[in-house]
Structure formats: C-alpha cells, structure tokens
C-alpha positions as CSV (number, residue, x, y, z in Angstrom):
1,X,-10.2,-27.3,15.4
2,X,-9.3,-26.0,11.9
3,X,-9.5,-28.5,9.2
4,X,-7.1,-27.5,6.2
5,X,-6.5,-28.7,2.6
6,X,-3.8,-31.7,2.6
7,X,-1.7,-30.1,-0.1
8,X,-1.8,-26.4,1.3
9,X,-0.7,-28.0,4.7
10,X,1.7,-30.4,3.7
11,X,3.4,-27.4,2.1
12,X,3.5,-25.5,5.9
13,X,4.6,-28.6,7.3
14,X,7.7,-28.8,5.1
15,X,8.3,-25.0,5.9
16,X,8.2,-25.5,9.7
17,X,10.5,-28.6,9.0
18,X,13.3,-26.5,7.8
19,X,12.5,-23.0,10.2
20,X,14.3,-24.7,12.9
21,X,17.6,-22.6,12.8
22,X,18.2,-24.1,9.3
23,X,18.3,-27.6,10.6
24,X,15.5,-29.2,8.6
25,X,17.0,-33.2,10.4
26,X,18.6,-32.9,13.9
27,X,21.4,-34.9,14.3
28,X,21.2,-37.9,15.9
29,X,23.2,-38.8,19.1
30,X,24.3,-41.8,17.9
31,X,25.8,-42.9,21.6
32,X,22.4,-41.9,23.6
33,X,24.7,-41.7,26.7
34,X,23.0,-38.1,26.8
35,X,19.6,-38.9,25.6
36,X,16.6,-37.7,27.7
37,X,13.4,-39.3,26.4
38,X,12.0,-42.9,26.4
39,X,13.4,-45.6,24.5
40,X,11.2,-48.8,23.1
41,X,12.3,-51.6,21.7
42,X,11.8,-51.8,17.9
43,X,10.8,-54.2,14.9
44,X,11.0,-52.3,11.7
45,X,8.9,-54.1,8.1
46,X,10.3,-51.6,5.7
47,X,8.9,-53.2,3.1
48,X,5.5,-53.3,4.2
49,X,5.9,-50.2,6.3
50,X,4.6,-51.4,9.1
51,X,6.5,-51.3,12.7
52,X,6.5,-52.7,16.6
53,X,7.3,-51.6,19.4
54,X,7.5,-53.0,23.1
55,X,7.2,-51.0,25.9
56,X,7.7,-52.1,29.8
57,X,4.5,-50.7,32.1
58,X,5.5,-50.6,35.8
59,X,3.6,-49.2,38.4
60,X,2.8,-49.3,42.2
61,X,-0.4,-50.8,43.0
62,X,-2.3,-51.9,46.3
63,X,-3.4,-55.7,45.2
64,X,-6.3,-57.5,47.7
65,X,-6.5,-61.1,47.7
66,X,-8.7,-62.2,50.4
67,X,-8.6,-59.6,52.6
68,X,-5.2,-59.1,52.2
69,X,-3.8,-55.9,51.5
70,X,-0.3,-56.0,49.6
71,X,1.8,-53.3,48.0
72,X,3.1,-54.4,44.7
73,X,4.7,-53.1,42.0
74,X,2.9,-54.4,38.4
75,X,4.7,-54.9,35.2
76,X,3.4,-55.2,32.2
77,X,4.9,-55.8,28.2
78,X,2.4,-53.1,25.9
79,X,2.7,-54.9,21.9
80,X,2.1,-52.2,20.0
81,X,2.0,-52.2,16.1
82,X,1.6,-49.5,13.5
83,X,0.8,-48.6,9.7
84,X,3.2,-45.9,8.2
85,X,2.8,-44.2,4.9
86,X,4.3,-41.1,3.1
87,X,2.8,-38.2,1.4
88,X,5.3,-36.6,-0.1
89,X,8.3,-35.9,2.4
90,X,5.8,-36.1,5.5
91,X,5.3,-38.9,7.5
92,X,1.9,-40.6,8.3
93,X,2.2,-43.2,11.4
94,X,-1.5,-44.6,11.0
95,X,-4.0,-45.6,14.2
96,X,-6.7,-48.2,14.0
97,X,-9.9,-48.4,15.1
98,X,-11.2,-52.2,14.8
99,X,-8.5,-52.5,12.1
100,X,-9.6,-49.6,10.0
101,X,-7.0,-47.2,9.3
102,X,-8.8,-43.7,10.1
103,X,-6.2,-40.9,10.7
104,X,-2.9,-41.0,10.7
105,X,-0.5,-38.8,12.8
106,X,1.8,-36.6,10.9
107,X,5.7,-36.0,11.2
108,X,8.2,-33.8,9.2
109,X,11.9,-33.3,9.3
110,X,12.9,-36.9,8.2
111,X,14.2,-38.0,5.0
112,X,11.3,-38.5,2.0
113,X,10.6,-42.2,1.9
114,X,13.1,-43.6,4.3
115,X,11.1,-44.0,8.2
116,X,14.8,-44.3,9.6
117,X,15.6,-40.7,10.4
118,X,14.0,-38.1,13.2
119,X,10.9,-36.6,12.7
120,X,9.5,-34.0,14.3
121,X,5.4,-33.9,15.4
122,X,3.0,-31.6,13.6
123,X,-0.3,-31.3,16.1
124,X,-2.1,-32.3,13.0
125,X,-3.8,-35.6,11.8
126,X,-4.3,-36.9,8.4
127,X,-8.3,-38.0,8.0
128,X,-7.6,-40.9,5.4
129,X,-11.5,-40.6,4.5
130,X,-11.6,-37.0,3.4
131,X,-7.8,-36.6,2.5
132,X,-7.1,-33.8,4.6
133,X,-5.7,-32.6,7.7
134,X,-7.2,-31.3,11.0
135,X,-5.3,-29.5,13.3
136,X,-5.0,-28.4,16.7
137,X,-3.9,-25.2,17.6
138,X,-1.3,-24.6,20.5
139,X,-4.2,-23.5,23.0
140,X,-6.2,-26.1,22.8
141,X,-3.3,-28.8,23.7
142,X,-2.9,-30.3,27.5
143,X,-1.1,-28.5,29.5
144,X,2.0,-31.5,28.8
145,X,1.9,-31.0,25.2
146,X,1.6,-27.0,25.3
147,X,4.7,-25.2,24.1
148,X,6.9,-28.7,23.2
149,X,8.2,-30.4,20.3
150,X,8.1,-33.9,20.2
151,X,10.2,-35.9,18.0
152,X,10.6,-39.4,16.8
153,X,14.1,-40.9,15.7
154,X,13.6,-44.5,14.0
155,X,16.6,-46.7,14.2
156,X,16.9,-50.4,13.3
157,X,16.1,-51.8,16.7
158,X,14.8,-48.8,18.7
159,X,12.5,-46.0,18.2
160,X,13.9,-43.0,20.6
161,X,10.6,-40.5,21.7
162,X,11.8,-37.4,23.3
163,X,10.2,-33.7,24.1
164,X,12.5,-30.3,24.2
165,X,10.7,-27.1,24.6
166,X,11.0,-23.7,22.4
167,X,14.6,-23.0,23.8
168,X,15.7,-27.0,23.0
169,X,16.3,-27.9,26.5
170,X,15.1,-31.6,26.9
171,X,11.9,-32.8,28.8
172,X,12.1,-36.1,31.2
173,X,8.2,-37.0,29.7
174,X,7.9,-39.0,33.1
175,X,8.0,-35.5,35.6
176,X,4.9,-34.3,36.6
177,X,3.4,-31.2,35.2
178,X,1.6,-28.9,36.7
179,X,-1.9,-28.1,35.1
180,X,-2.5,-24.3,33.7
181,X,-6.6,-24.6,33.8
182,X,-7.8,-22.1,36.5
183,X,-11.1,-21.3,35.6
184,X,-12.6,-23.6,37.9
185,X,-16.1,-22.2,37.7
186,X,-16.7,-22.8,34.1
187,X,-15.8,-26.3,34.9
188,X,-18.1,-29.5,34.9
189,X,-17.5,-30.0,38.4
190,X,-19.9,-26.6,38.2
191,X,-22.4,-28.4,36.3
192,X,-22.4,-31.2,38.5
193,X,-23.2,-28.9,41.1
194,X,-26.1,-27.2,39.3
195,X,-27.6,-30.3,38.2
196,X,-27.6,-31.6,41.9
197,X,-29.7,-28.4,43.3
198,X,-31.9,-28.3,39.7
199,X,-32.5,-32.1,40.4
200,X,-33.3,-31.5,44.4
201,X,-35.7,-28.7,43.8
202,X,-37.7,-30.7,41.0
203,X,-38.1,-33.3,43.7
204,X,-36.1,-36.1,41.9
205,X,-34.1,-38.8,43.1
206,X,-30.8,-37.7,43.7
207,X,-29.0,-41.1,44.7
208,X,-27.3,-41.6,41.8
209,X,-26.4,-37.7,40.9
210,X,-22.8,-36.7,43.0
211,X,-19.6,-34.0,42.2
212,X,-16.5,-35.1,41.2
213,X,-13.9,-32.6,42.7
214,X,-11.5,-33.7,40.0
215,X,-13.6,-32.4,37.3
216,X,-13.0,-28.6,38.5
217,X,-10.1,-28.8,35.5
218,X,-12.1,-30.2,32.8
219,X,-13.3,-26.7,30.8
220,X,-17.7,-27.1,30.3
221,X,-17.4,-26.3,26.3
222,X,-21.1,-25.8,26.8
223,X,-20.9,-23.6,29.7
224,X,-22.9,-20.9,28.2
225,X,-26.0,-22.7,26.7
226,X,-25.7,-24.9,29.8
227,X,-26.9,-21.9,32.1
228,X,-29.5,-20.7,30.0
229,X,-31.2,-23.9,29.1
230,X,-31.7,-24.9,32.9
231,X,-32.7,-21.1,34.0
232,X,-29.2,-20.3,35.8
233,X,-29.2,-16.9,36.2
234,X,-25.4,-15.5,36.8
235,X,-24.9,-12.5,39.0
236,X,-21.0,-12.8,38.9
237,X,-18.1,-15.0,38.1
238,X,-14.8,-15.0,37.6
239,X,-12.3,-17.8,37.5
240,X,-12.3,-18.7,41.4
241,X,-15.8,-17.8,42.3
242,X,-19.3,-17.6,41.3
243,X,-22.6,-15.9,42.5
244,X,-25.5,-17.7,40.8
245,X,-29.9,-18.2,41.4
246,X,-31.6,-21.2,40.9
247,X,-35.5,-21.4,41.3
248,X,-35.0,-17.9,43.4
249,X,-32.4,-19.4,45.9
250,X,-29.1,-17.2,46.0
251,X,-26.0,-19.1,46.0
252,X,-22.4,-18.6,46.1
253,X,-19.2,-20.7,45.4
254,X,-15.4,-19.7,46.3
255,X,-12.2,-22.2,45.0
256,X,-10.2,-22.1,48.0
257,X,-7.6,-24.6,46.5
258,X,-7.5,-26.2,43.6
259,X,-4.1,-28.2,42.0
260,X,-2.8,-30.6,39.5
261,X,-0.4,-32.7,38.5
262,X,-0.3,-34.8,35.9
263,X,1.7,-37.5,35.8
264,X,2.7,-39.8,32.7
265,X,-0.1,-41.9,33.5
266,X,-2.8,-40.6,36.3
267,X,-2.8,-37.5,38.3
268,X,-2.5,-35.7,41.8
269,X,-5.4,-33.6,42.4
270,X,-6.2,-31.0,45.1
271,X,-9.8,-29.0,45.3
272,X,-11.0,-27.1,47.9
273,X,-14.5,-25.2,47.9
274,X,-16.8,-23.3,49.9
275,X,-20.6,-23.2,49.1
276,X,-23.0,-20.8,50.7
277,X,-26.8,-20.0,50.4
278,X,-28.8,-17.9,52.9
279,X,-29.2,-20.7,55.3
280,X,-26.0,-22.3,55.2
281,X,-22.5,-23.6,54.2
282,X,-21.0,-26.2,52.4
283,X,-17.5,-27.1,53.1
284,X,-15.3,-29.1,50.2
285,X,-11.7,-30.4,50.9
286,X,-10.7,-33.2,48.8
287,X,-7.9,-34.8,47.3
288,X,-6.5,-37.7,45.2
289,X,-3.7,-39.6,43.6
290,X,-2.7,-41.9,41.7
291,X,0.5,-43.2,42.9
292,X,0.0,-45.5,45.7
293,X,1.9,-45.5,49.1
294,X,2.9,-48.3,50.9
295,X,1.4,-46.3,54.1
296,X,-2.1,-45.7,52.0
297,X,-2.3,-49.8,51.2
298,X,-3.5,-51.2,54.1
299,X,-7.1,-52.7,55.2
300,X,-7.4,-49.7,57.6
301,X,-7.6,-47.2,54.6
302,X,-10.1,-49.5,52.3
303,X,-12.7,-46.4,52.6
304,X,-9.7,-44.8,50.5
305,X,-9.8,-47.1,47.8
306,X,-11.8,-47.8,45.0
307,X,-11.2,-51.5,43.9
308,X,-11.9,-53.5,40.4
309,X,-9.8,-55.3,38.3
310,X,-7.7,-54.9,36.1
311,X,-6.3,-56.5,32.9
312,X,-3.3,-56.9,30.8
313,X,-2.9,-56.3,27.3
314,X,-3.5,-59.5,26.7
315,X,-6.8,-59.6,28.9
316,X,-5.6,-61.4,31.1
317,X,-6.5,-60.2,34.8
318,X,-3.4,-58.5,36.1
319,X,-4.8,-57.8,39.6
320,X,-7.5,-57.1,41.7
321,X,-6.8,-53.8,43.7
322,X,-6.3,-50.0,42.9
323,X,-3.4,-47.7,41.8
324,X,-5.2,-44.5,43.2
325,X,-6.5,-43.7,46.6
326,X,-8.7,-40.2,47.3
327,X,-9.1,-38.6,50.7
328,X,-11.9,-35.9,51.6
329,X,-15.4,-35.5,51.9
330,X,-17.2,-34.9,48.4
331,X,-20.1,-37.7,49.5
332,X,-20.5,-35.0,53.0
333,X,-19.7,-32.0,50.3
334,X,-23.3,-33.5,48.1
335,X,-25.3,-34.7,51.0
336,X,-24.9,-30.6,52.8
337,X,-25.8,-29.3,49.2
338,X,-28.7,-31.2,48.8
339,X,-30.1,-30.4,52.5
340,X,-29.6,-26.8,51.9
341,X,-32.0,-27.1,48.6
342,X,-34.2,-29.3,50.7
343,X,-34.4,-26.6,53.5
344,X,-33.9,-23.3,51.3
345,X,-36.8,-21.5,53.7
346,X,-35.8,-22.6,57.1
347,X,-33.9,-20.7,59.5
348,X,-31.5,-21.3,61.5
C-alpha cells in the first residue's frame, strides 16, 4: 500500500479524470437498451447527501428440513445506505463501521458537487481520520478488479454500476473469472502443510490442525519469515513444486492441478497435489463449488455438504442448508501426511 497526501492525489485523480481520450464525463446511455452492468434501484437525499439502494440476491441453494433435501432457489432484498461527500471535484461514497464514518471510496469524472453524473473509480480510499488517501496499486488487486475501470452513473431512481476494460469493451460483472495466482507453493495451503508435520513431529495433538486445498490461491505474505522461524530449510521451489526438510525428513510437493473461478459471489476451485517423503506418498485431488446442482442436493451426497444456517439482512433465518458442495479427499490427503511424519524411519 502507498499512503499519499490528499491534496497531491486529489490533483492525480483529476488528471486521470480527464486522460481518457479527452472525455473527462462519458456520456450516458440515456436508453440502457445497450447497458451491460448491474442496475439497483435508487433513493437519492441530495440534500443530506446520503443515498439507497436495493439490490435483489438470488441464488441456488440445497435447503434440509427434516431430512429432507430440496433444491431451492433463495431471494433476498440487500437495504443498503450510504454517506457521500465532496472534496473538491472528487467524490467520497463513505462506509461505516458501527455507524462511524472511517474511509470513504473515491470517484472522479463527475460533475463538482452534483452526485447525478458518472464517475469513474480510483483504487484509492479517503482515511477521514488522517485526511489522506491510501491506495492500491494495479498488482495488488483481485484478479476481477485487475486491469478494469469501474464506473458509477447516479440517476434519480437508479444507480447503473458497470466495468469495461483498457480497450472499453464492457464486462458482464456476473461471468466468472479465472484466477491469475499460480504460485501455489508460497501459498497458505503450504503453511498448513508445514504446521501439520512441525505439529506431528513435536508430538502434539493434531485433531484439530487440517489443509484447506482452497487456500493454495491465497499468497503467505509472510512466506519468508514463516520458514525461518519454524526451521524449514528450502532446497528448491518454484511456483508448482517444492523440495523442503523438516526435523531432517526430506519432503517433496508437486501441484498437479490447480484452478479457479471466481464467481460474483463464491468460487469453483480445483487442487491437485502430490506429496512424497522417503517412505511414502500422499495423494491430493480435491475440488469445490459454490453453485449448487440439483444432482449434488440430495441426502445421498450429505458427506458433500457442509450445513448451517443462514440469515437475511434482516436476521432473520433464511434457510438451513448449503450453497456449496466439495468433493475429494483432503481429510485422507492429512491423515497419509501425518502417518508419514509418524513413521518417517520405517520401511516399507
């Protein structure tokens, strides 16, 4: 992260307002017959610049009520309201924690004081505390937000959200995008992995420790210190496979597959891994989703599910059930790495 001085930034913001082929305030579409984004329903307070908006939450879901397995589409009406402010001719759309107005999400491109234009994202966020700005740089955005430009257009009634990428071509926000992370062994499903055989060779109980295959694209920031705190020692890595000691036992881990998709809410995931050691091998081939199938919701396939319940936003219980279902054999996956820790001297 980079945090900036407010004024200095404000200053780049306009700039990058008007660097977009001269067009400092696209055009609306004021017929939205072509309009690729998502519309929600709007309640505008001008004069205390605050706003609402409504947005419709549908999505498949296994529901269980007594042992009965049902597949159900869920809808559910999201209230949202926010605080807006201006600094100068940027726009601040403010976020609250507990009612406390702590950052504020900026936008540029619109018209100075007047919320009823489009505005165009900055990947920055006004701290109201501190009056500056911190700001994200391309790199370090999801693999959905990397390379875009997202832009709001505030009419009366409707506030119309929609993405385009660096050539302007449009972005249907709900298609699934592929995730860029591939270096799977600087990952915390690696950690998970070297805090099951640190915690196996020390003799503790291990019960509660497992690996989450779906980790493998969540980037260890700590990677490094990680290693060399716990005694790791690294012979090799690169970003499918690793050769690594621990307590003098040589092991080795190859990625054989790993995949995902992200979805506008949830994810498809795909890991496959192979783990050896001098007296044996430990086989990984998992996956998960989280948009349910008809075919997946049945009582046959509860070992697939993992069920609680879930709420509205008004707390109310929505359902009892899942959205998600996972296939594969992490629990097996664990259990073979901790026997081979367990038995790092026998032969077989």
């Amino acid at each position: 992260m980079k945090f900036l001085n407010l004024t200095g930034l404000l200053f780049c913001a306009t700039m990058l307002a008007c660097s977009d082929g001269g067009e400092s305030n696209p055009v609306s579409n004021n017929s939205r017959e072509n309009f690729v984004g998502v519309k929600y329903p709007l309640v505008l307070d001008e004069a205390n610049r605050k706003f609402s908006t409504y947005e419709v939450l549908s999505h498949d879901v296994c529901k269980v009520d007594d042992d009965k397995y049902e597949f159900v589409t869920m809808v559910d009406t999201q209230h949202i309201e926010r605080v807006y402010d201006f600094r100068g001719d940027t726009l601040v759309i403010f976020y609250s924690d507990e009612d406390v107005r702590t950052y504020g999400q900026i936008f540029v491109g619109g018209k100075n004081g007047q919320i009823k234009n489009k505005w165009k994202k900055v990947n920055c966020e006004y701290v109201q505390e501190t009056n500056s700005l911190d700001c994200s740089e391309s790199k370090e955005l999801s693999g959905r937000l990397k390379n875009t430009i997202t832009y709001f257009d505030f009419t009366q009634d409707t506030l119309f959200a929609s993405v385009i990428d660096l050539n302007g071509k449009p972005i249907d926000m709900y298609a699934p995008t592929e995730d860029d992370y591939d270096d799977y062994t600087e990952s915390s499903f690696m950690e998970d992995i070297f805090d099951l055989i640190i915690y196996t060779n020390e003799g503790a109980v291990v019960s509660g420790y497992g690996v989450s295959p779906w980790t493998a694209f969540w980037k260890n920031e700590n990677f490094e210190a990680y290693v060399q705190n716990n005694n790791v020692v690294i012979n090799s890595r690169d970003k499918a496979h690793i050769s690594f000691v621990i307590s003098g036992q040589n092991f080795e881990v190859e990625f054989t597959k790993a995949k995902r998709l992200q979805y506008n809410r949830g994810s498809y995931v795909e890991v496959g891994a192979t783990l050896k050691s001098g007296n044996g091998v430990c086989i990984l081939d998992y996956m998960s989703d989280s948009r349910m199938t008809p075919e997946i919701c049945k009582v046959e396939n509860a070992g697939l599910m993992d069920l609680a319940s879930t709420y509205n936003s008004k707390d109310s219980l929505l359902y009892f059930g899942t959205d998600s279902y996972h296939i594969g054999n992490a629990d097996e996956f664990r259990g073979c790495i901790v026997n081979l820790v367990k038995n790092k001297n026998a032969e077989f």
